[in-house]
Backbone as CSV, one residue per row, in Angstrom:
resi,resn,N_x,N_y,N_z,CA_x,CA_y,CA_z,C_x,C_y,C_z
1,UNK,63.710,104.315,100.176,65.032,104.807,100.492,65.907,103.632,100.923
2,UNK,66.900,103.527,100.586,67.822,102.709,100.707,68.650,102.743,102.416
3,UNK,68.526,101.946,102.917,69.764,101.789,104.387,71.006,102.118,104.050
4,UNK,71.479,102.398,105.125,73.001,102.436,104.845,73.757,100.828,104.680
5,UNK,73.369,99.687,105.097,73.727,98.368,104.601,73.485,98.257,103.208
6,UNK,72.023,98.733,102.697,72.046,98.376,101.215,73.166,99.259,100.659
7,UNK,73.483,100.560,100.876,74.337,101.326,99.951,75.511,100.805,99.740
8,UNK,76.258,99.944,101.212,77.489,99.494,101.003,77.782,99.000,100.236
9,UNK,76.329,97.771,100.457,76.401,95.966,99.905,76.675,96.768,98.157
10,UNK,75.899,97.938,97.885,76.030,98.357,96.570,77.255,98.501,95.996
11,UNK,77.908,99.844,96.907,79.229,99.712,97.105,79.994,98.506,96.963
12,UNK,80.157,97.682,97.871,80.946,96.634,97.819,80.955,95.781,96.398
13,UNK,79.431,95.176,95.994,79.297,94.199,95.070,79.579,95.090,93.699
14,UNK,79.675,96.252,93.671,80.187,97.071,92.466,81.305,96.580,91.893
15,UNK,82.492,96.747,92.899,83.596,96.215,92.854,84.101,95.236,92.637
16,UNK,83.316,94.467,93.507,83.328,92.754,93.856,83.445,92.009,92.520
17,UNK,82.183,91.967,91.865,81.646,91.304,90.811,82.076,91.567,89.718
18,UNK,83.374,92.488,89.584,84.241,92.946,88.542,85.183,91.867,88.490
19,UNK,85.600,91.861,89.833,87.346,90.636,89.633,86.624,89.650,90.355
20,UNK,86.382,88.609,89.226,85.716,87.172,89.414,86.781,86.255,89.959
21,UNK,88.254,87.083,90.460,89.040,85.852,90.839,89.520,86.020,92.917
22,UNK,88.937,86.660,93.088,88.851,86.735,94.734,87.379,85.602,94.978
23,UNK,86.977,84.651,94.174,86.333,83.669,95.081,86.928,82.955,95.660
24,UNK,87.993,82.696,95.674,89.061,81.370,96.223,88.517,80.968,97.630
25,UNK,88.216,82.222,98.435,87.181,81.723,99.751,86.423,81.372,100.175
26,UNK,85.597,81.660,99.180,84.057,80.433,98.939,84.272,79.566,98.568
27,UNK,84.985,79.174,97.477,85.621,77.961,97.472,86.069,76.863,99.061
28,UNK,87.122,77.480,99.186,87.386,77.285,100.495,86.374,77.153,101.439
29,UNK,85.550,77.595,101.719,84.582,77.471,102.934,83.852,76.383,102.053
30,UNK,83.439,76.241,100.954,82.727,75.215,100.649,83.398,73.799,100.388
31,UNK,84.570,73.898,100.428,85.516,72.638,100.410,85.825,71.967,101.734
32,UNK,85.413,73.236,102.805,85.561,72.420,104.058,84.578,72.377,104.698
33,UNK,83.465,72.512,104.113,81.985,72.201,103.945,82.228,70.707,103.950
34,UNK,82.504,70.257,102.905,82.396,69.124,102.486,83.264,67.982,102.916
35,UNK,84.586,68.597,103.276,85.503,67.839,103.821,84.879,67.237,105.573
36,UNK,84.257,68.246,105.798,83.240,68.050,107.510,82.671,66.741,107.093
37,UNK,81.483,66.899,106.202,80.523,65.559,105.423,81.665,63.998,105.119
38,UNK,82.730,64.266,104.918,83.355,63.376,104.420,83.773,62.870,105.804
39,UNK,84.407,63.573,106.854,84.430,63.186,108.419,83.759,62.482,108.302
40,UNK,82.762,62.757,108.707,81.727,62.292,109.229,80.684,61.139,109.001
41,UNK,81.019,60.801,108.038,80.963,59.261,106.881,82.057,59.011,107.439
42,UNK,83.211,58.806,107.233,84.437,58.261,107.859,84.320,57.578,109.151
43,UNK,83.667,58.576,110.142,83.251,58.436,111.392,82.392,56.739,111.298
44,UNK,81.269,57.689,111.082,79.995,56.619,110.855,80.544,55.264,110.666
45,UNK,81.336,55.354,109.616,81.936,53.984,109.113,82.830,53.239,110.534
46,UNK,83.901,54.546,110.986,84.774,53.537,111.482,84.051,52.472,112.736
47,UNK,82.981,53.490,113.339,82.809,52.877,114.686,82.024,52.069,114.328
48,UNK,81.147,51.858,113.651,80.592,50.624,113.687,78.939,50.947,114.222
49,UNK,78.513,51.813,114.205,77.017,51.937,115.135,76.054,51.466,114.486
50,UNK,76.174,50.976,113.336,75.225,50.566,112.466,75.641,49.235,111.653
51,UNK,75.431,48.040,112.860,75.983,46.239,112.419,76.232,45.880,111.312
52,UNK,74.997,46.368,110.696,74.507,45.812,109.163,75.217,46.666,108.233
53,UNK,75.609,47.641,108.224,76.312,48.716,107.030,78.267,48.057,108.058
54,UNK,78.378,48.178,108.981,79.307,47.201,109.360,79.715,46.172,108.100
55,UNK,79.118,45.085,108.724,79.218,44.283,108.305,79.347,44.130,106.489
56,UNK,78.333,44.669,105.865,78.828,44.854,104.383,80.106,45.497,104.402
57,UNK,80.470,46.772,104.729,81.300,47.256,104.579,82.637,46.445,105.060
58,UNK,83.223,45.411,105.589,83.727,44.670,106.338,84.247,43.641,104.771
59,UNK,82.672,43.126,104.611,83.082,42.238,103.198,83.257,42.314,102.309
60,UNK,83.313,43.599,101.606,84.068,44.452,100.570,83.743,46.084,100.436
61,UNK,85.040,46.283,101.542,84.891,47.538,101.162,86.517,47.824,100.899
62,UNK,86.470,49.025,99.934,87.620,49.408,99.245,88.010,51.067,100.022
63,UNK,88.905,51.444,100.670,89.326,52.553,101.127,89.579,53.752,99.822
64,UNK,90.103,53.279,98.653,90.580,53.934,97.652,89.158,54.664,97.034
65,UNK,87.952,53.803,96.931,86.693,54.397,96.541,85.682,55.190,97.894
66,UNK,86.143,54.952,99.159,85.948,56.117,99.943,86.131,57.426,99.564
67,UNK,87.867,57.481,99.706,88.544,59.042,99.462,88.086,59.531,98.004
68,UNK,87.816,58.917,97.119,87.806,59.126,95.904,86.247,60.144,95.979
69,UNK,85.253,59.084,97.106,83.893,59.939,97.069,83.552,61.180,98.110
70,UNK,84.581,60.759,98.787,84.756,61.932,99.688,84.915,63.343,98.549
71,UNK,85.977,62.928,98.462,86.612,64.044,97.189,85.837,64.829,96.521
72,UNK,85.065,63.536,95.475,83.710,64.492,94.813,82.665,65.312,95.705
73,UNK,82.560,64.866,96.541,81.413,65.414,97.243,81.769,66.611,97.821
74,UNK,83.096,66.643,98.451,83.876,67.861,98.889,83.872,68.808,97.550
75,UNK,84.317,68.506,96.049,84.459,69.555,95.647,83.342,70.003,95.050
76,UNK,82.267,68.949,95.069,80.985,69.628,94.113,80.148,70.174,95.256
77,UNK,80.262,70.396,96.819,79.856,71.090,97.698,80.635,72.619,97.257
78,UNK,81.541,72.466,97.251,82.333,73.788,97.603,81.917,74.388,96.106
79,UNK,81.866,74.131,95.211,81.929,74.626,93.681,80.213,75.148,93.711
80,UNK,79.254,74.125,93.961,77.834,74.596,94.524,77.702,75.607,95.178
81,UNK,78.634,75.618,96.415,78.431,76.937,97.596,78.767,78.137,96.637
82,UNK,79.757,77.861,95.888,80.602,79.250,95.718,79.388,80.204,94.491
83,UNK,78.908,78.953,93.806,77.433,79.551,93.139,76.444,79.974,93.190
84,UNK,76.423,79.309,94.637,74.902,79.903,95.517,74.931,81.051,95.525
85,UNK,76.309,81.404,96.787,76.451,82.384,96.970,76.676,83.721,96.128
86,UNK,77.412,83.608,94.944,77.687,84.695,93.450,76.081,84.585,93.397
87,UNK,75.248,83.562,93.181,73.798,84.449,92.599,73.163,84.372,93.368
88,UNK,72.893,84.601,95.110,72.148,84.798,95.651,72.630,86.674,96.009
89,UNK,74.048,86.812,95.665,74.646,88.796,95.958,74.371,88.793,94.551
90,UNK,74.319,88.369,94.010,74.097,89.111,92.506,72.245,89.451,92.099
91,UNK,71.692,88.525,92.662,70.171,88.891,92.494,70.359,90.164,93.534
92,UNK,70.734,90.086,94.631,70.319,90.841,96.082,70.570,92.370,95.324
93,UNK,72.043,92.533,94.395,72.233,93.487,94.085,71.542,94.298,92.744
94,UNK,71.012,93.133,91.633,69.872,93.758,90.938,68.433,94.173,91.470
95,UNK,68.096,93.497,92.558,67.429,94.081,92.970,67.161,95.149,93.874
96,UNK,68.483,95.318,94.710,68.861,96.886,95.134,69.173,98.174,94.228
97,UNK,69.271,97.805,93.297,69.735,98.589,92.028,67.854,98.956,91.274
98,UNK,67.460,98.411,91.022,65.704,98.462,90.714,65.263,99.406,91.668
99,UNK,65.349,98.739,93.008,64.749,99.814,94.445,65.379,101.430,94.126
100,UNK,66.214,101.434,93.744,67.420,102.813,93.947,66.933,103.335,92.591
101,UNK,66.798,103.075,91.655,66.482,103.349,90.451,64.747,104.361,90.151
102,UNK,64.096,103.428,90.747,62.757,103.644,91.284,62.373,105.249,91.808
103,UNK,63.155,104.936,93.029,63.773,106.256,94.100,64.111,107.024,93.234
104,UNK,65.152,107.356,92.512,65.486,108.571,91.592,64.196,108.833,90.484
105,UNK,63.823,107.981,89.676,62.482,108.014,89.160,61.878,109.182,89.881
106,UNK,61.461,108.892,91.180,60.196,109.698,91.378,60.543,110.552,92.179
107,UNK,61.727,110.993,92.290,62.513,112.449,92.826,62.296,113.393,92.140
């Protein structure tokens, strides 16, 4: 027998998985996923806690190929997330759909 969470999630992803253009928020959460990661390299870099990556970075480093990798990494996080997530509700929901299926079967 199905919960009342599975029936929703049924409910809901019925709908959901029709108009493929309300991801824009996974997007979003996964772009500032990544934009965090890109901080945080930024960080690393500016202060210096690590002499030796310092120091190379000091004797040629280019700011323009930072942002540039920031960038990628930000959007192939967010474009990743937004996939995870579509097929980790999309399995969840074939396989709530099997369970429910089952159930009527042997009614």
């Amino acid at each position: 027998m199905l919960t009342k969470e599975e029936e929703s999630f049924l409910k809901y992803w019925e709908g959901y998985r029709q108009n493929k253009r309300r991801i824009f928020r996974q997007f979003v959460i996964g772009l500032s996923m990544g934009l965090t990661i890109g901080v945080c390299i930024i960080v690393s870099v500016g202060t210096g806690w690590y002499e030796r990556a310092s120091m190379v970075a000091n004797a040629s480093f280019n700011p323009n190929v930072l942002i540039v990798a920031i960038l990628g990494i930000s959007l192939f996080l967010a474009f990743f997330y937004k996939k995870y997530k579509w097929e980790m509700n999309e399995q969840r929901y074939k396989e709530l759909m099997i369970k429910k299926n089952k159930e009527n079967k042997s009614l």
